[in-house]
C-alpha positions in Angstrom: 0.0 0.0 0.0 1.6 3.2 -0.9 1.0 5.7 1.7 0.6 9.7 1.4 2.7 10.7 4.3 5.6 8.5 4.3 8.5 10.5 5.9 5.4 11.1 8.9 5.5 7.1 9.3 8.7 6.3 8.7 9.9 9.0 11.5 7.2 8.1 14.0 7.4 4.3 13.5 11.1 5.2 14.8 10.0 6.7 17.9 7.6 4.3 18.2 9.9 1.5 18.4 12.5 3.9 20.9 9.9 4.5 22.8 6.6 2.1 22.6 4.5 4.4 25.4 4.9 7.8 26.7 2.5 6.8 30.1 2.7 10.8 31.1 1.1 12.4 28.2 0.9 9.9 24.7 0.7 13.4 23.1 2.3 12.3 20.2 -0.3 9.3 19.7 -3.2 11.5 19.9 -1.9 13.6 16.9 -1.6 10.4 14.8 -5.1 9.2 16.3 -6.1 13.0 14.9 -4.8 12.5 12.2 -6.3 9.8 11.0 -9.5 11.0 12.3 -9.1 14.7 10.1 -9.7 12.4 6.7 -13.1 10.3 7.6 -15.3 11.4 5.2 -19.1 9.6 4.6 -17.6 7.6 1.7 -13.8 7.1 2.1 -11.9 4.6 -0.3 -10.5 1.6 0.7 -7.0 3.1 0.2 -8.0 6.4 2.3 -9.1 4.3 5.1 -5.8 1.7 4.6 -3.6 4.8 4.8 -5.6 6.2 7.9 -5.4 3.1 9.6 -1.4 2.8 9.6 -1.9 6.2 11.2 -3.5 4.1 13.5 -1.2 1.5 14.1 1.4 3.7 15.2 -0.6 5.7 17.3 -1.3 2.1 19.6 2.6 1.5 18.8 3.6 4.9 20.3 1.1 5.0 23.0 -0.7 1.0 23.7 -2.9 2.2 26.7 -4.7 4.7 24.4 -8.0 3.4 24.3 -9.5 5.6 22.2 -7.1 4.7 19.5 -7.9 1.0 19.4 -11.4 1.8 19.5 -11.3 3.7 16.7 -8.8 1.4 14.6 -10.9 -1.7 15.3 -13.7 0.7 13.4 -11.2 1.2 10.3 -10.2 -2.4 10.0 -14.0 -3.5 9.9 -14.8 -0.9 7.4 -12.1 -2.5 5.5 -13.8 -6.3 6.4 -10.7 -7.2 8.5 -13.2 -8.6 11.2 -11.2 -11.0 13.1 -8.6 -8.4 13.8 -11.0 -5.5 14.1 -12.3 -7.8 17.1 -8.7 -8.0 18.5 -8.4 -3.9 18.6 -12.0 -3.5 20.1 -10.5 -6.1 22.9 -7.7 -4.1 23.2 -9.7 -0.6 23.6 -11.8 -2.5 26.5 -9.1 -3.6 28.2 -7.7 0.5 27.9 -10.8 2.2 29.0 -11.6 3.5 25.5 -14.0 6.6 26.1 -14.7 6.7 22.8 -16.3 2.8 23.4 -18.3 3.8 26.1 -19.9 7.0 24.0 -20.4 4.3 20.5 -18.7 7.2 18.7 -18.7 6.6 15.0 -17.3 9.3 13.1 -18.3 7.1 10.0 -22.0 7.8 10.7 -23.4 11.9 10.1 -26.1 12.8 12.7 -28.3 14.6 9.9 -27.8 12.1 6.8 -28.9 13.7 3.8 -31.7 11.1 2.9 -34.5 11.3 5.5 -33.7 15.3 6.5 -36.0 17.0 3.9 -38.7 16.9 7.2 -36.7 20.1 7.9 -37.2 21.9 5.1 -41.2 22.6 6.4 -40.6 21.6 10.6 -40.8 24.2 13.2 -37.5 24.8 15.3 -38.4 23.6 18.7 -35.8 24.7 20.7 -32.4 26.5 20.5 -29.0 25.6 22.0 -25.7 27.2 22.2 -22.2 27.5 23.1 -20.0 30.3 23.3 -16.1 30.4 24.0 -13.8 32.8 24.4 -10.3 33.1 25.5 -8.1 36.0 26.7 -5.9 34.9 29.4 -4.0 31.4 29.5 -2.9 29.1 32.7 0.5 29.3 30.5 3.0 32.3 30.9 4.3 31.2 27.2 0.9 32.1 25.7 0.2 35.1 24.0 -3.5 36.8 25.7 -5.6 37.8 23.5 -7.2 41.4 23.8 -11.0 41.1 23.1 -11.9 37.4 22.8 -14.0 37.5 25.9 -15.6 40.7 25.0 -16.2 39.2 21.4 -17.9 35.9 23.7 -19.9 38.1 26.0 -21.7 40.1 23.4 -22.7 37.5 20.9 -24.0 35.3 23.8 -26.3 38.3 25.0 -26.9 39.1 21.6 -28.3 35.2 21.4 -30.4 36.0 24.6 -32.1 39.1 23.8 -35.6 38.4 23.0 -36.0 40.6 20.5 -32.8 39.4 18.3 -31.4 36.0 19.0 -34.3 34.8 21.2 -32.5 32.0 23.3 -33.5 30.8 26.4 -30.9 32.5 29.0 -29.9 28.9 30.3 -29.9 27.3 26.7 -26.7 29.6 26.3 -23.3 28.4 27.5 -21.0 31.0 27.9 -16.9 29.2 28.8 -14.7 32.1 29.3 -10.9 32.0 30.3 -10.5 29.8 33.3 -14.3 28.4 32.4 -12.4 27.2 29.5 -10.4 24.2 30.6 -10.1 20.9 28.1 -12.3 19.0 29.9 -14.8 22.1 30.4 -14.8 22.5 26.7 -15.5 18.5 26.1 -17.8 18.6 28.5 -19.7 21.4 26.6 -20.0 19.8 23.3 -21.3 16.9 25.0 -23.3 18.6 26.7 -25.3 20.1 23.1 -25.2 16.6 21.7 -27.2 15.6 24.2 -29.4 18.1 24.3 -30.0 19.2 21.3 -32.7 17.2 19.3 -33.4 17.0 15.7 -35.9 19.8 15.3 -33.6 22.1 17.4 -31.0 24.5 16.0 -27.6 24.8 17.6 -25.1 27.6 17.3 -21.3 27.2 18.5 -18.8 30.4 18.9 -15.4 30.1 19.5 -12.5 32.7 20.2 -9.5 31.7 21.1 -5.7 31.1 19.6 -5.5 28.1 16.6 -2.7 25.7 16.3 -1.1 24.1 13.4 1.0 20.8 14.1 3.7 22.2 11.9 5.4 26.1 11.7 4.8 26.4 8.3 1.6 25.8 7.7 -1.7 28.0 8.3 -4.3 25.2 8.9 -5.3 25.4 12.3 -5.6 21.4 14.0 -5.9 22.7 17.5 -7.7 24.7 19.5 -5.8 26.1 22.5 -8.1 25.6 25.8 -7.2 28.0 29.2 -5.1 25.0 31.0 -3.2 24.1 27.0 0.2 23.7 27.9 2.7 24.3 24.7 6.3 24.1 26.0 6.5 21.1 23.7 4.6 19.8 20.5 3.7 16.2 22.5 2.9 18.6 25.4 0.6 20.6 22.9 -1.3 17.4 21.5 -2.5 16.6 24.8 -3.6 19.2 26.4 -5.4 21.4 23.5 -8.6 20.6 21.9 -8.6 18.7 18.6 -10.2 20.5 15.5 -11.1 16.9 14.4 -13.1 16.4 17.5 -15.5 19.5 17.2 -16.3 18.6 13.6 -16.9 14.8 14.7 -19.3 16.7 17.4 -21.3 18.3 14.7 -21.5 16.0 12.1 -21.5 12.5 13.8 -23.2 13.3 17.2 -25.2 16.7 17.2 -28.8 15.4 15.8 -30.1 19.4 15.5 -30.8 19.4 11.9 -29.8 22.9 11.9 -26.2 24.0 13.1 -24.2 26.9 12.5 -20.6 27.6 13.8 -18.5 30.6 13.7 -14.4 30.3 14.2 -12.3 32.6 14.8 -8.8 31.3 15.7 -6.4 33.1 13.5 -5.7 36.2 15.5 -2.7 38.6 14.6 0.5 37.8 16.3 2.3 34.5 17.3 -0.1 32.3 20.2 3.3 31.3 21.6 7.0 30.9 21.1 7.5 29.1 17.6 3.7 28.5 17.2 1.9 30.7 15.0 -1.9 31.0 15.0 -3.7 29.2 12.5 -6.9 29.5 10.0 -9.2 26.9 9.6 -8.1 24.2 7.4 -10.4 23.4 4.0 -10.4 20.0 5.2 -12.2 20.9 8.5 -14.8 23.1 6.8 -15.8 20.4 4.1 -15.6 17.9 7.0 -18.4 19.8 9.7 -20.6 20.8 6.2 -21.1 16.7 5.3 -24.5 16.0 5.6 -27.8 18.0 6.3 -28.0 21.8 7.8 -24.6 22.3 8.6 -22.8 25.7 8.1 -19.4 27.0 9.1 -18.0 30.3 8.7 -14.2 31.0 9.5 -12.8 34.8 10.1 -10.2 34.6 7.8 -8.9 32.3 5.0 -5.7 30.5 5.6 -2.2 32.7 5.6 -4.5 35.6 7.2 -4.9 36.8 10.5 -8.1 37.9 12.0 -7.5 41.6 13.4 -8.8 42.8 16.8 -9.7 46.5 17.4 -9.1 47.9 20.8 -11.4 51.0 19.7 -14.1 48.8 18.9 -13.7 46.9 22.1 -13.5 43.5 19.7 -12.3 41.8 16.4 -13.3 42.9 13.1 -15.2 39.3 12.4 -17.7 39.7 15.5 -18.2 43.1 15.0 -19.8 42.7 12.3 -21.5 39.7 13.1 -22.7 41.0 15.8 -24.0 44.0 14.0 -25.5 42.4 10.8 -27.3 40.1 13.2 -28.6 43.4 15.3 -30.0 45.1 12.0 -31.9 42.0 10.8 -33.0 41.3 14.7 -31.6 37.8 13.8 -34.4 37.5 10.5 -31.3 37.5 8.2 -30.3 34.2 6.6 -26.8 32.3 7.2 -25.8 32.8 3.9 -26.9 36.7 3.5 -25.0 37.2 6.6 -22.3 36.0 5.4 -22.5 38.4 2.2 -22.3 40.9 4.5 -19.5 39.5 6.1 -17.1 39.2 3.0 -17.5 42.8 2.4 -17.7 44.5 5.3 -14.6 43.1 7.0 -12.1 42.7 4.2 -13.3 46.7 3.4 -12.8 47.5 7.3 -9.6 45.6 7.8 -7.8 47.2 5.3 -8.5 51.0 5.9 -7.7 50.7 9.6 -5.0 48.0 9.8 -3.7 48.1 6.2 -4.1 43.9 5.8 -6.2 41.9 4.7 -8.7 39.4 6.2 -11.4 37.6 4.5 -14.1 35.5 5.9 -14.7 32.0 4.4 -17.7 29.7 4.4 -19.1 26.1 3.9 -22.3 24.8 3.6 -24.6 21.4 3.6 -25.9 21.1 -0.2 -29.3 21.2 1.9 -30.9 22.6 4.4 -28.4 25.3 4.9 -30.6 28.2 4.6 -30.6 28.9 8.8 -32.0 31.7 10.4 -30.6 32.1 14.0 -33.0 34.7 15.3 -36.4 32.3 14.2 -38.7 32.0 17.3 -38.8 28.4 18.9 -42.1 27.2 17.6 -42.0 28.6 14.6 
């Protein structure tokens, strides 16, 4: 089987075999689980889920006690028919306490399949969920605070609880802010709106904080950094900060709302820490959340751009105008017209006061994308 990433296996089979598991932190092994997780698609090919899979391998090679790795291995090698040693892994994540086994994750599975979802198309919303995060200040001295990430969080969560705009219930609004956003906090939230939401719900997700890429050259955010992320090394980084991967499995394999929307911003100006850049969204992610029915992502700034805060404005450039495209439709406007009005206001904004450029980027379900945020429950 020829593999994409070579050199990457080649390197880490070589660690692997120095050093067959890191008990402290397996940081390294949850990157490769990542990794393999960052290409499920609905319909992978037999060689995309062979190459996935000896991503995989090492990651129980590096790491045997991660669970969650066998578990999701044994899930490959039976979508590949290898039955008798898919039953072997699944063992294997028992014996390791596999989380991930206890849930019945299946990242192969989308929440809001395409076939059966047209009931949306003419069902009332019945309730509305959200979650809203934003960091400023980090447990680490070696992160770079951010200046108006909580202030960005604060405003769009009232702006979701105002009655006559966003119309949420008050405690159908999770607000994690600075030391309110830990790791577990933050898995605990996204759990928290699979759970609740149901299929005739909407849900809306926010998040401000610093984006990592696993390498220094690139612009593709994998991470995000939570309060208590520690990054005074790379294995350090991949266990403590929360995987991209895991809040598009979260929306497209778990969250049954067959309306979701989610805005990122996790590119901001500057470096997040010594010898980590922040990061834009990868395309990868964004096609991966939009798979199936009523899913829409919208990004701050395309990759290789930061997103600009303003200290006059008391926030970044992105929710500003969210926040005020939302306030002048009293939430009536759809997704994708707010968007519009994204792509020109902040690119026009951005470049007459800071003299760069930022441009928002979207993806969309083929259906059922056409969200309004501000629709009363009930109608």
């Amino acid at each position: 089987m020829r593999l994409k990433y070579p050199r990457l296996l080649i390197v880490t089979a070589a660690l692997a075999a120095a050093s067959p598991c890191r008990g402290e932190s397996c940081g390294a092994a949850h990157d490769l689980m990542n990794r393999a997780l960052e290409r499920v698609r609905a319909h992978n090919t037999d060689k995309e889920l062979g190459d996935s899979l000896e991503l995989l391998k090492l990651a129980v090679q590096e790491c045997t006690e991660l669970g969650d790795a066998w578990y999701y291995r044994s899930l490959f090698e039976n979508r590949l028919h290898l039955d008798r040693i898919a039953a072997r892994s699944l063992h294997q994540a028992e014996l390791a306490g596999s989380d991930a086994m206890q849930q019945k994750l299946d990242p192969f599975t989308l929440a809001t399949p395409v076939e059966g979802a047209q009931v949306a198309l003419t069902s009332k919303v019945r309730q509305k969920w959200a979650l809203v995060v934003g960091i400023d200040d980090f447990e680490s001295k070696g992160i770079q605070p951010l200046s108006v990430a909580t202030s960005d969080a604060d405003s769009f969560a009232e702006l979701l609880r105002n009655p006559a705009i966003g119309k949420f219930p008050r405690d159908h609004v999770r607000e994690l802010k600075d030391k309110q956003a830990t790791l577990v906090d933050l898995r605990k939230s996204l759990n928290w709106l699979a759970e609740s939401a149901k299929p005739d719900d909407l849900v809306v997700i926010f998040v401000s904080s610093h984006g990592s890429a696993r390498e220094a050259d690139t612009a593709n955010v994998n991470y995000i950094l939570a309060y208590d992320t520690n990054t005074s090394t790379r294995d350090d980084l991949y266990a403590t900060a929360l995987p991209m991967v895991e809040v598009s499995n979260v929306i497209r394999s778990r969250v049954r709302a067959l309306r979701a929307v989610v805005f990122l911003d996790t590119c901001h100006s500057g470096a997040a820490a010594d010898g980590l850049k922040d990061a834009s969204v990868s395309t990868g992610a964004l096609d991966q959340i939009r798979e199936g029915f009523g899913r829409v992502v919208i990004s701050s700034s395309t990759a290789n751009q930061a997103s600009q805060e303003s200290e006059q404005l008391g926030h970044g450039y992105f929710t500003y105008n969210l926040l005020r495209a939302l306030s002048q439709s009293k939430g009536m406007q759809p997704v994708r017209e707010l968007f519009d009005y994204l792509k020109t206001q902040v690119p026009a904004q951005v470049m007459a006061e800071k003299q760069a450029r930022q441009t928002p980027v979207i993806a969309m379900s083929d259906r059922g994308a056409d969200i309004v945020i501000g629709v009363e429950s009930g109608s």
